[in-house]
C-alpha positions as CSV (number, residue, x, y, z in Angstrom):
1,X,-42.1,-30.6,57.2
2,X,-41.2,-29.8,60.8
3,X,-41.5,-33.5,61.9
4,X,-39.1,-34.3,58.8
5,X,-36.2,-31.5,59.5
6,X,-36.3,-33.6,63.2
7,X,-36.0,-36.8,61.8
8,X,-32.7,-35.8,59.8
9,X,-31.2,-33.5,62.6
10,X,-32.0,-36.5,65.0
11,X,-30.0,-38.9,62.9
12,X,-27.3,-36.7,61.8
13,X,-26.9,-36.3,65.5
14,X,-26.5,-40.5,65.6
15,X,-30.2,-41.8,66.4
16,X,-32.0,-44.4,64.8
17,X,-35.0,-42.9,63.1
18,X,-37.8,-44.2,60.9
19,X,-40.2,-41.7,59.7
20,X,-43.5,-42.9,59.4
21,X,-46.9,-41.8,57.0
22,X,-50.2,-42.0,59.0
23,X,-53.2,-41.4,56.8
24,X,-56.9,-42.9,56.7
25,X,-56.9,-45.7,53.5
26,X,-58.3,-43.4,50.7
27,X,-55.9,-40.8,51.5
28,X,-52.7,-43.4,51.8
29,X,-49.8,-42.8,50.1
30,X,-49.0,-39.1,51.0
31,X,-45.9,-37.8,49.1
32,X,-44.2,-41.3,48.6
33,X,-47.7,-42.0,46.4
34,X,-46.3,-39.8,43.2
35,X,-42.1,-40.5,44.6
36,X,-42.3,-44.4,44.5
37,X,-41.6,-45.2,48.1
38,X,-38.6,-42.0,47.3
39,X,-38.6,-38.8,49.4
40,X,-38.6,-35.4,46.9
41,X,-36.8,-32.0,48.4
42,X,-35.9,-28.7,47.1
43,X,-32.6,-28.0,45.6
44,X,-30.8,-25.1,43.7
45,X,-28.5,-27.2,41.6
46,X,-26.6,-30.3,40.5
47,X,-23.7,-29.3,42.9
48,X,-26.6,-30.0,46.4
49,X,-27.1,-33.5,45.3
50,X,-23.3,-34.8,44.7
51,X,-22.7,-35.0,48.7
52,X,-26.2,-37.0,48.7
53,X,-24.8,-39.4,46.0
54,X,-21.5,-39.8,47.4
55,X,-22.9,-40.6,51.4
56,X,-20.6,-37.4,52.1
57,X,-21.3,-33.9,53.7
């Protein structure tokens, strides 16, 4: 999760970033396996996603 909080501050901060998933073939897939190529975080309500939805802070 540490490599992922990085990622974002690195881009918020104006880098280019791709994040990537390294795992042998019968474990490929990691989280995006059950997310359909999608990215799943914790929120604590409807109000946290609108400035996702929107492209704003």
């Amino acid at each position: 999760m540490l490599r992922c909080a990085a990622g974002i501050a690195a881009l918020e901060n104006g880098s280019d970033v791709m994040m990537l998933e390294k795992a042998s073939e019968t474990l490929s897939g990691g989280n995006t396996k059950y997310t359909a190529g999608a990215m799943r975080f914790c929120f604590n309500g409807m109000e946290d996603l609108i400035p996702l939805l929107h492209g704003s802070k």
